[in-house]
C-alpha positions as CSV (number, residue, x, y, z in Angstrom):
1,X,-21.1,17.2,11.5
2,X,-22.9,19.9,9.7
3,X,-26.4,18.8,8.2
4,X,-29.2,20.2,5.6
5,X,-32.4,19.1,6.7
6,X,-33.2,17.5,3.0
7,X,-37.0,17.5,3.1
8,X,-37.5,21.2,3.6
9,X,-36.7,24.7,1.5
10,X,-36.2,27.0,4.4
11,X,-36.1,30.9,4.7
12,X,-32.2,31.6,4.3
13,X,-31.3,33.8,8.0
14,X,-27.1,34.4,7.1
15,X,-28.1,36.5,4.3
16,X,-32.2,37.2,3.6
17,X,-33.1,39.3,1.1
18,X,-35.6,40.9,2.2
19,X,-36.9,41.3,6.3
20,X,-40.0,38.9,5.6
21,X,-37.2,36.2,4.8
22,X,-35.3,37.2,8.0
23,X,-38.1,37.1,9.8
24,X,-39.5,33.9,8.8
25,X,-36.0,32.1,8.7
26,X,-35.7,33.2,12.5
27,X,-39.1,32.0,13.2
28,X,-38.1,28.8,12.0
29,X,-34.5,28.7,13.4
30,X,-36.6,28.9,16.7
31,X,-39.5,26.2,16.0
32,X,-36.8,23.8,14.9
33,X,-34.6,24.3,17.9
34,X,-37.4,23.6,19.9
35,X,-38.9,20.4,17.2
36,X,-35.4,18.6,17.8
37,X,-35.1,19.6,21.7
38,X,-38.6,17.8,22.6
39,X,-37.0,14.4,22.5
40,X,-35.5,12.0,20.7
41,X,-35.7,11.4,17.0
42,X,-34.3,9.6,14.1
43,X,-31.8,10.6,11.6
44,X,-32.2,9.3,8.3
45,X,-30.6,9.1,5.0
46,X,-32.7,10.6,1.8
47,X,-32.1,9.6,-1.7
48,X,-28.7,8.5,-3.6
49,X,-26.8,12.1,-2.2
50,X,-25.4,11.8,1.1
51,X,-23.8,15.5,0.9
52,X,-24.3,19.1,-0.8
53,X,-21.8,20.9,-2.1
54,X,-21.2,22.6,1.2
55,X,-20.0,19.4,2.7
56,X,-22.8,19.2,4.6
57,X,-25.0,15.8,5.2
58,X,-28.6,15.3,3.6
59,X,-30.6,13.8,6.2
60,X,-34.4,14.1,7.0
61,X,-35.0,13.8,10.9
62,X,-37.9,11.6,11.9
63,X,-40.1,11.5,15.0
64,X,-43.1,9.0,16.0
65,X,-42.8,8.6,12.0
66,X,-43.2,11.9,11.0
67,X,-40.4,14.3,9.2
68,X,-40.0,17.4,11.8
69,X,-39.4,18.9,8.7
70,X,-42.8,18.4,7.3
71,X,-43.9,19.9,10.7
72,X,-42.0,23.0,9.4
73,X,-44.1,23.0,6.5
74,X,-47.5,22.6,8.1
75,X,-46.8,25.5,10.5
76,X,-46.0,27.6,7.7
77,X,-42.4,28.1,7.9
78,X,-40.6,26.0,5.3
79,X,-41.6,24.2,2.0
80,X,-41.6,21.1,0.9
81,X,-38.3,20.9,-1.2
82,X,-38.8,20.4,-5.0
83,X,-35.1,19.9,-5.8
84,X,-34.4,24.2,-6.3
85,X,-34.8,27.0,-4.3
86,X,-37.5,29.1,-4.5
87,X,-37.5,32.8,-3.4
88,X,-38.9,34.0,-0.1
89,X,-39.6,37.4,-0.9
């Protein structure tokens, strides 16, 4: 099962348009690799969608009761999502 991370605006890393945005989305490829890999943590649900329109499930994941996507945020290497895409570079 594929799944968005639903809190977050991430850098895109299959096709950034510009090498900041590379570089950023591989940063945070890595940090979230390493966020879900530290132990064990909750999946949750996020408002009335449960997909995008890539088929893929909108879920925020949860640890100790904190979004590991509002982790990304603090560290710099995501945004808080707003409901749109914003450019990276």
């Amino acid at each position: 099962v594929k799944i968005r991370v639903a809190d977050i605006d991430a850098p895109e890393v299959g096709s950034p348009r510009c090498s900041y945005e590379a570089d950023l989305g591989a940063k945070a490829t890595q940090r979230l690799h390493q966020l879900v890999n530290a132990g064990p943590f909750e999946v949750r649900a996020i408002g009335d969608r449960d997909e995008d329109r890539y088929g893929r499930k909108l879920r925020v994941l949860i640890r100790n009761g904190r979004s590991l996507g509002d982790q990304l945020v603090s560290e710099g290497l995501a945004r808080t999502w707003t409901g749109r895409r914003e450019p990276w570079c």
